[in-house]
N, C-alpha and C positions, 0 to 999 in steps of 0.2 A: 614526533621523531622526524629528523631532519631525513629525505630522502638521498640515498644515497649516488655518487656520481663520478662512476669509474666510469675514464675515458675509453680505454677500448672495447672490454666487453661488449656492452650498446654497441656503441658506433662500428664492430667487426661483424656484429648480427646485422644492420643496416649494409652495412659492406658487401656482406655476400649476400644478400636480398638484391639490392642494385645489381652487385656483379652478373647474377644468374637470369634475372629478368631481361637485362639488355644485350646478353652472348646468346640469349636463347630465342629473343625477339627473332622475327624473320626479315624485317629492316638492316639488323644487324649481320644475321648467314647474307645475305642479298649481297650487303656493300663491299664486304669483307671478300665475297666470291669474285667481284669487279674489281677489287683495291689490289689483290693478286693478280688479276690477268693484266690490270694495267701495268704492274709491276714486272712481270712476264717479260711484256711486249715493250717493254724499254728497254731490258736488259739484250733482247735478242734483236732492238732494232738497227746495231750495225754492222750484225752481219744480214741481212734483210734488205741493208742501204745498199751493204757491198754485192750484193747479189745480184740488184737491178741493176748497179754499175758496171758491174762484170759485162754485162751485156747491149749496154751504151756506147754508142759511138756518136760524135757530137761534132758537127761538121761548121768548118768557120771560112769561109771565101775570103780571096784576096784581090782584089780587083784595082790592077793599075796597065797603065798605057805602056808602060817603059820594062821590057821582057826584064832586063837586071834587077830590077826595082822588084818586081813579083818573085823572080827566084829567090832571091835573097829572105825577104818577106818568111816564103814558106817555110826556106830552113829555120831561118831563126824561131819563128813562133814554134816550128814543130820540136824544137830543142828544148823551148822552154815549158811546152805544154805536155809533151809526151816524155815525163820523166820514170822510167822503170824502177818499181819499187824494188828495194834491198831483198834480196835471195829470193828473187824469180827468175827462173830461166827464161831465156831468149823465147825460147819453143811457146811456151806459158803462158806468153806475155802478150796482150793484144791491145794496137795503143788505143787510146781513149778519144782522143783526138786525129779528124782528118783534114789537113791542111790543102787545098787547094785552090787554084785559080779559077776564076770566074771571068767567063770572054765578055758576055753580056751584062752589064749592070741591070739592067731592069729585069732578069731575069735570075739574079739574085737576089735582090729586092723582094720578086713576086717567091721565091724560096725562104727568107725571112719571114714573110708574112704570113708565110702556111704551118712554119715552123721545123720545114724540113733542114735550113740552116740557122745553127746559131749564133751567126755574127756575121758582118761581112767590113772586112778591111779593106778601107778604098786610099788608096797613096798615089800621091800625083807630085808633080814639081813646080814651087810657087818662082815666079821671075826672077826672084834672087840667088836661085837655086839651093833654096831650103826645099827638104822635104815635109809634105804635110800629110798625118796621118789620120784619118777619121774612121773610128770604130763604133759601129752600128747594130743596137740591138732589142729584142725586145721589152718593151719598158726599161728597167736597170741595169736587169745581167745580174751574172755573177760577180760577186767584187772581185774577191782571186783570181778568177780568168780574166778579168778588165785590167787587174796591177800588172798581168804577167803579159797582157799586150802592149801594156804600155814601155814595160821592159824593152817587148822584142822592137817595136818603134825606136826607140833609144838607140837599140844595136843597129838596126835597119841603118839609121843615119850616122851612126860611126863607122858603119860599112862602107854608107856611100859614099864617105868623107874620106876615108882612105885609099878607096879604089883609083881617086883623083891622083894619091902621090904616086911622083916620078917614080918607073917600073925599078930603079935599081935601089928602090927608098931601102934600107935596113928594120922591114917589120917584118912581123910574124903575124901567121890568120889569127881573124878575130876568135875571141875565145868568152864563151859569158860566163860574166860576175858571179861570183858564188853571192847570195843574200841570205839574209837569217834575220829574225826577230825578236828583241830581249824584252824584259819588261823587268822594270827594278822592283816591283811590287810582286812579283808572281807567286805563285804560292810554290812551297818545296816539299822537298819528300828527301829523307836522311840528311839534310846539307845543298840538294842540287835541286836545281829548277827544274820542276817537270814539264814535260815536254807539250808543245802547242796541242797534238792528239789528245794529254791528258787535260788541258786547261778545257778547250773544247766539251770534252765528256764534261768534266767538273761543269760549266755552265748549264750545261742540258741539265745534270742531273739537279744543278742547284735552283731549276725553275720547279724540278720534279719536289724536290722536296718540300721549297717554301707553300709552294699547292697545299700539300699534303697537310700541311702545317695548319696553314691559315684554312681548310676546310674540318681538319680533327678539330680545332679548338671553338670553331663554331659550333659545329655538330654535336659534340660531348657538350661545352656550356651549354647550349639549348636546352640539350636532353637533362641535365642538372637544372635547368629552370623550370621546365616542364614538368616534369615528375614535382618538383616544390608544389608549383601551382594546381596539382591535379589533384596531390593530396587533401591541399589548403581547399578547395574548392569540393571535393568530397565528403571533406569533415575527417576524413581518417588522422588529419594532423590532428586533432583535437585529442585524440586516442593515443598516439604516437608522441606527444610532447608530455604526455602524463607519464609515461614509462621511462622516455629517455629525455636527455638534457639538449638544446638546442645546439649545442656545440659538439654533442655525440651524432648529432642527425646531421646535423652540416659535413661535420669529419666519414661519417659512416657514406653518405653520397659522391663526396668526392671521392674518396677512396675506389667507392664501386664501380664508378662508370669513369673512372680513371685506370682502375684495373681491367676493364673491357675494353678501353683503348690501347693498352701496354698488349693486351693478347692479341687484337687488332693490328699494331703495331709488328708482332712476332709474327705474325699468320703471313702477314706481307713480306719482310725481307729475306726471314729464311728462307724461303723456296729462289728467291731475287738472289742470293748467296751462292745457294747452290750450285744455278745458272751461269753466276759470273763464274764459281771457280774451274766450270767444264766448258766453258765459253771456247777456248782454243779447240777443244776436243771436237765440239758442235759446229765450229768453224770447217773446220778441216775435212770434216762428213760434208759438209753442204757445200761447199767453196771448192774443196781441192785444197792441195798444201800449198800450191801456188797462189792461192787468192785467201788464202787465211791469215796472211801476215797482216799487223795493224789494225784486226777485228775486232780485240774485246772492247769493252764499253770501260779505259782505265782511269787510273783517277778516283776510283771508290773506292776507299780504304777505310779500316774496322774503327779510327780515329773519327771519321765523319760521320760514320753510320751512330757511333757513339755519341758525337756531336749533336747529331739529330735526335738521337733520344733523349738525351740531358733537358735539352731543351723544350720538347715533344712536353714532358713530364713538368718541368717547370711551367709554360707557357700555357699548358692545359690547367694545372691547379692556380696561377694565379688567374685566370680569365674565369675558370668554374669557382670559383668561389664568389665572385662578384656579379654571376650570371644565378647561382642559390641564394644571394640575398635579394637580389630583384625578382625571382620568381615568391618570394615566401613575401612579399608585399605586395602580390597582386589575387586578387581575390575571385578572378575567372582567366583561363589560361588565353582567352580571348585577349584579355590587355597587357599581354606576356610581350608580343610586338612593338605595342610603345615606349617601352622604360628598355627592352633590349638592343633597341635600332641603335643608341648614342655606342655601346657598347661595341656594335658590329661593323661602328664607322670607323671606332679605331682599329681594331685587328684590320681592317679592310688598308688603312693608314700603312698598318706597318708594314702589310702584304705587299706596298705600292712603292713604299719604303727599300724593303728588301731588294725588289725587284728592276731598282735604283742601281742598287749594290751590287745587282750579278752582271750590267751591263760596264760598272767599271765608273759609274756617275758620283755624285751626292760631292765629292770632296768631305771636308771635317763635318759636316751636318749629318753625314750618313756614318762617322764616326762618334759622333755623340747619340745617336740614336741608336748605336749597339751596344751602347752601355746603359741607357737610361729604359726603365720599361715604362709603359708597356709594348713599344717598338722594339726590344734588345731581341726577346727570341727568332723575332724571324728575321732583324737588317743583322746581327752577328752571325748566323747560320748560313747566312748568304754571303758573309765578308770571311767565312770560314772556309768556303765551297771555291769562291776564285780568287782571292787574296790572302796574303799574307801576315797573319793577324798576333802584336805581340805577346805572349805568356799572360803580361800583366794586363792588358786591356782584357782578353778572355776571363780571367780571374776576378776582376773589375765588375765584369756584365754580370756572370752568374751569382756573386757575390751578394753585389745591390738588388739582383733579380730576389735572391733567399730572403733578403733584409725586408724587402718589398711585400714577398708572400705572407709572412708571418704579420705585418701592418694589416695588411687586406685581411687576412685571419681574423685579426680581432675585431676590426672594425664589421667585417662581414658578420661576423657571429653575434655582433650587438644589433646590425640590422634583422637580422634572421629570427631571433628570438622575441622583439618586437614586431616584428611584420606577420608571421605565420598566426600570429592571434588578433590580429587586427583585420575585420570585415566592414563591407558595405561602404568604405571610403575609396574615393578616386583615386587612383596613382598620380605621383605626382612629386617634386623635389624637396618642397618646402613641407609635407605630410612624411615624406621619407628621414628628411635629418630632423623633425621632430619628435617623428618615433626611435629614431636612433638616441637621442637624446634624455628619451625618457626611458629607455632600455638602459643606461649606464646609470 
């Protein structure tokens, strides 16, 4: 009589056998304990930023021969540099920046180098009577601060330039440029472009997640290869393929140590949720009301978080399913390293892929790699995170990603059931697709 072979039963007893062994492992309390505090510590890291900065002052020299040349200098940069954030009072407010003159050059120089200043703007007048402005600092600097001196240089010499016309000229003081920055790709929220603070969060957070990503999907494949090979190497498969069907033992694995990552998964953002949604509240204890404007970490929204699970879940089952066929073809967990390293160059590919995507790079290659897998789950999660991604490419990626799992499914499961009874041979390509070949 033919053995019978109902898919979930087996495979939901397999299920919660993995589930239970790996949520109760102490590898698993350990990472899970660190995967929360790092999550923590993200979420509260700007008010932590703002906290130091509350208390920074950051002092930048001007150093020119010509008294007009130096006062002017100062006002301008200090206009541009000491801008008082929206609803802080006067009282409240402490600038950030201190603009003054330096008599001695070499003795701003020797304050650069110690780091008691950081920058010194040296302005002198070339025979033409252009003004030449050289801003000095150590290694790069800040970029921001470096745009907004080059700003005040700008004004500096339309100052100069006008100071020249005849006293009865019909101007008015100079007044600086309102600037702003668009991006036609930016990502939105209801209809409107969210704001640079949130583009910013969005990036941080989109490095935080692809991590996340590309460290779950190793870690769970592994542990689905390893468990294969510990059994196969035990003899306990021997036991376990007579009871149940190669394709309840593959389906029963993923499931489990996919359901330990989904709880893994939950242990992490809910308390991360929490945080952000008392974040204003936690600001305003620590900061003051006057320094808690601009604090939470925005930009994280239940779409994204959803986003990252869609794909968490996808990007985990098609990688574990192809990391359970290569552990059930190796015959000591010792050569579990060999046949898995090709596998971890890719996830590694599209980790490097992704992180292509969050700095704004790739052009159309890093748009075709959010659709095609095994790259889509982490270069679209990260083209989800800082750009603007249409309906139909999203629908596209996870679509193909589905169409993809269920190929890998079968073909996984014809390796599986041929490899996990197959001992004392090498690993190897050409031994792998010929036992796949004689499994079908």
């Amino acid at each position: 009589m033919a053995r019978r072979d109902p898919l979930f039963p087996n495979a939901g007893i397999v299920a919660r056998r993995e589930y239970r062994d790996k949520v109760r492992s102490p590898f698993f309390i350990a990472a899970t304990v660190v995967l929360i505090g790092i999550a923590l510590m993200v979420t509260l890291a700007p008010i932590a930023i703002r906290y130091l900065d509350r208390s920074t002052v950051t002092r930048i020299a001007i150093v020119s021969a010509e008294d007009n040349l130096a006062l002017s200098a100062i006002g301008i940069t200090d206009s541009l540099l000491n801008i008082k954030p929206d609803g802080v009072a006067d009282a409240d407010w402490k600038r950030p920046f201190v603009i003054e003159r330096a008599d001695d050059p070499a003795v701003a120089s020797a304050e650069l180098a110690n780091g008691t200043v950081a920058g010194i703007m040296t302005i002198s007048r070339l025979p033409s009577g252009q003004i030449d402005v050289v801003y000095t600092t150590n290694n790069i600097g800040d970029t921001a601060r470096n745009q907004m001196v080059g700003f005040a240089a700008v004004g500096l010499g339309i100052v100069d330039w006008t100071s020249s016309l005849p006293k009865d000229a019909n101007i008015g003081a100079f007044q600086n440029p309102a600037f702003r920055l668009e991006a036609a790709n930016a990502p939105t929220e209801g209809g409107t472009t969210i704001s640079p603070q949130a583009f910013a969060s969005r990036s941080f957070l989109g490095i935080v997640f692809v991590v996340l990503l590309f460290m779950t999907v190793i870690i769970y494949g592994m542990w689905v290869a390893t468990g294969v090979a510990a059994e196969k190497s035990s003899r306990v498969m021997e036991l376990m393929i007579s009871a149940a069907s190669p394709r309840q033992l593959l389906t029963g694995k993923v499931v489990g140590i996919g359901g330990a990552g989904i709880t893994q998964y939950l242990a992490i953002v809910v308390p991360a949720l929490v945080v952000l949604s008392f974040q204003d509240q936690i600001a305003e204890a620590i900061l003051g009301p006057a320094w808690a404007t601009g604090t939470p970490l925005v930009g994280l929204t239940p779409a994204l978080l959803l986003g990252y699970g869609i794909f968490f879940l996808l990007g985990f089952t098609f990688f574990a399913l192809i990391y359970a066929s290569i552990g059930s073809f190796v015959s000591r967990p010792d050569d579990l390293q060999t046949l898995s390293l090709p596998i971890s160059f890719v996830a590694i590919a599209g980790y490097l892929a992704a992180i292509v995507a969050l700095s704004g790079g790739g052009g159309t290659w890093t748009t075709v790699l959010s659709i095609l897998p095994p790259f889509s789950p982490f270069v679209m999660l990260a083209r989800l995170m800082v750009g603007s991604v249409p309906p139909w490419q999203l629908a596209l990626s996870i679509g193909i990603l589905i169409v993809s799992i269920v190929f890998v499914a079968i073909v996984a499961t014809r390796m599986y059931a041929a490899g996990v009874l197959l001992y004392g041979q090498r690993p190897g390509v050409r031994a792998f697709i010929a036992a796949a070949r004689r499994a079908g």
